[in-house]
N, C-alpha and C positions, 0 to 999 in steps of 0.2 A: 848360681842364681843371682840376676839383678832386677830389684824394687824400684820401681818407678811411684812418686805419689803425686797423683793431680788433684785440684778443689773445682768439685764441681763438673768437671766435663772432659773428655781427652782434649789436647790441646788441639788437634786438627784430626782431620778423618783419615780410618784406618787405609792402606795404599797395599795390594797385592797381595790380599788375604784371602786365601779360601778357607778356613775355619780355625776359628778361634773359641779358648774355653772359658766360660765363665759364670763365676761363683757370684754369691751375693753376703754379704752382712748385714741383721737389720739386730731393731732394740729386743725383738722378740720372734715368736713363731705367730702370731695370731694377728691374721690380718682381717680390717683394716688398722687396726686397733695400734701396733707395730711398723714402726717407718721405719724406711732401707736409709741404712747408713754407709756403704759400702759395695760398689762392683770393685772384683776382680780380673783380671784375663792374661791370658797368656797365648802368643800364636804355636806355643809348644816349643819355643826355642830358648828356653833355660831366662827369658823375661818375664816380668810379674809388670804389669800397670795393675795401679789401682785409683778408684776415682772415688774419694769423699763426697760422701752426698748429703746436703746443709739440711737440718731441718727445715720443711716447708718446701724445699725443691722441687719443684715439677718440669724443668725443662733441662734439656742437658743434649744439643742438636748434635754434634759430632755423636755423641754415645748413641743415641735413638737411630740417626741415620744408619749406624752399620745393622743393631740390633733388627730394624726391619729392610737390611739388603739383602734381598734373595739368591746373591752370589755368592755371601759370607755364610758358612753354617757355626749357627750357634751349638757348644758344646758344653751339656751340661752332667753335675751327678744330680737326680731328683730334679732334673728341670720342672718340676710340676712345680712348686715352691718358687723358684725364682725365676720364671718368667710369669710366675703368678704376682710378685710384687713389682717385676720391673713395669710389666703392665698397667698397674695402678698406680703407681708413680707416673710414670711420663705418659700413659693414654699409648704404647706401641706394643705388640703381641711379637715376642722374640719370632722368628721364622728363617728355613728351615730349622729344625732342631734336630740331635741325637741327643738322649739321654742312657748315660753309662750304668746306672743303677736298673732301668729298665733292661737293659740290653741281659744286663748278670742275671735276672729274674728267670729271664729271658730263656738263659742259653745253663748258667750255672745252679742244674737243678740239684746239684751233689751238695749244695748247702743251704743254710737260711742266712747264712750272714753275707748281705750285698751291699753292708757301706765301703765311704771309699777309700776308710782304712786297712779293709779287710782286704778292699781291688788291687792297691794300690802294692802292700805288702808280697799278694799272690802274682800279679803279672807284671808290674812293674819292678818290684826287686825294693821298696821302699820304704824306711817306715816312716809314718806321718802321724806326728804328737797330735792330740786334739786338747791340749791343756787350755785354749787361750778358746776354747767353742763356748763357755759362757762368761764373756766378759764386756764391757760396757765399749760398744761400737757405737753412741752418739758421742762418746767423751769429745773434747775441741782436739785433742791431740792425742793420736793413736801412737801406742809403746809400740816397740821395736820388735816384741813378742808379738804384739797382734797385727804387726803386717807380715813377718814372715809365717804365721800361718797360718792370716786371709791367704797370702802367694800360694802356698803349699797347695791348699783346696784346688788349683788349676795346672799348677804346674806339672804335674802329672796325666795330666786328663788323655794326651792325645796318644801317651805309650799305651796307659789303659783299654781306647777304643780299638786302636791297630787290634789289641789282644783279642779282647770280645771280639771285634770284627773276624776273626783269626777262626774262634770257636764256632762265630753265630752261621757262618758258611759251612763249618765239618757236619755241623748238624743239622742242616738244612732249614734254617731258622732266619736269616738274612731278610728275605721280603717279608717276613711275618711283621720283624724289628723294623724298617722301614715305613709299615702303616702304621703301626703304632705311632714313630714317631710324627709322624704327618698328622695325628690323631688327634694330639698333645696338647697344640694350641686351643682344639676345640674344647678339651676336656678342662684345662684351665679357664676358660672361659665359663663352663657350667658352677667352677668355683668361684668365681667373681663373682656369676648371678645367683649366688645362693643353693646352689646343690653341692656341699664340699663332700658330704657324709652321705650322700644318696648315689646307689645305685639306679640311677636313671634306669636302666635296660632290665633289672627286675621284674616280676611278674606279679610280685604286689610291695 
């Protein structure tokens, strides 16, 4: 595995990508409240970028342009979360998306545990520490612990999908996962406008 760290923005726009995965870092879980201190990504080839995000930043063009290029698919665990803040920060709605934790829901109904240390361990062969999951990502200078594993959170993502993908076809589950994620953006969207905790589609 090799880290790459940028301030602020990829240096130039991503070149011959069809999907890349990527994570987020922020100071907390509760948005607005909570600002993104950190994207991650990896095109699955054993590289980690990550891109410091300054307090008060709201622009960052090389990173927004891939996040809304419809050729590039965005790969996330829980994208509901983090294309819920990347959207609030920079004003762009990640698209298309997979999300891996959906897909496990999805498809691996033999458990209740579908984080993605659980994913990660079962299909990909991996273990991934989560020692450094609370620890201060606006600091001016991130430790050596909490980049390699910011990296870890992505760098596994696309052996993971291959897997599900693997499963969500045996079980004839594949288009169901497809709408859903197509879904995703809209559903993040109802979270921005105020419905986090509502089942909209209820009947009272």
């Amino acid at each position: 595995m090799t880290i790459t760290l940028h301030h602020g923005d990829l240096p130039e726009p991503l070149g011959n990508v069809t999907s890349i995965a990527i994570d987020t870092e922020a100071m907390g879980l509760q948005q607005p409240r909570d600002r993104l201190c950190l994207v991650q990504m990896s095109r699955g080839d054993g590289h980690v970028d990550l891109v410091k995000i300054a307090k008060g930043q709201t622009s960052a063009p090389n990173l927004t342009a891939m996040l809304a290029d419809p050729a590039i698919e965005k790969l996330f665990h829980y994208g509901r979360f983090d294309m819920g803040i990347l959207a609030a920060t920079f004003g762009v709605m990640p698209a298309p998306v997979y999300c891996t934790k959906i897909a496990s829901r999805l498809v691996r109904t033999y458990t209740d545990r579908h984080g993605l240390r659980d994913l990660a361990r079962e299909i990909a062969g991996e273990d991934i520490s989560k020692q450094q999951q609370s620890s201060d990502w606006g600091a001016a200078e991130l430790t050596d612990a909490q980049k390699a594993y910011a990296a870890s959170d992505v760098l596994h993502l696309h052996k993971i999908r291959k897997g599900l993908d693997a499963m969500l076809e045996r079980e004839g589950r594949a288009d169901l996962a497809a709408r859903l994620f197509a879904f995703l953006p809209t559903r993040v969207e109802l979270d921005l406008a105020g419905w986090p905790d509502i089942d909209i589609f209820a009947h009272s």
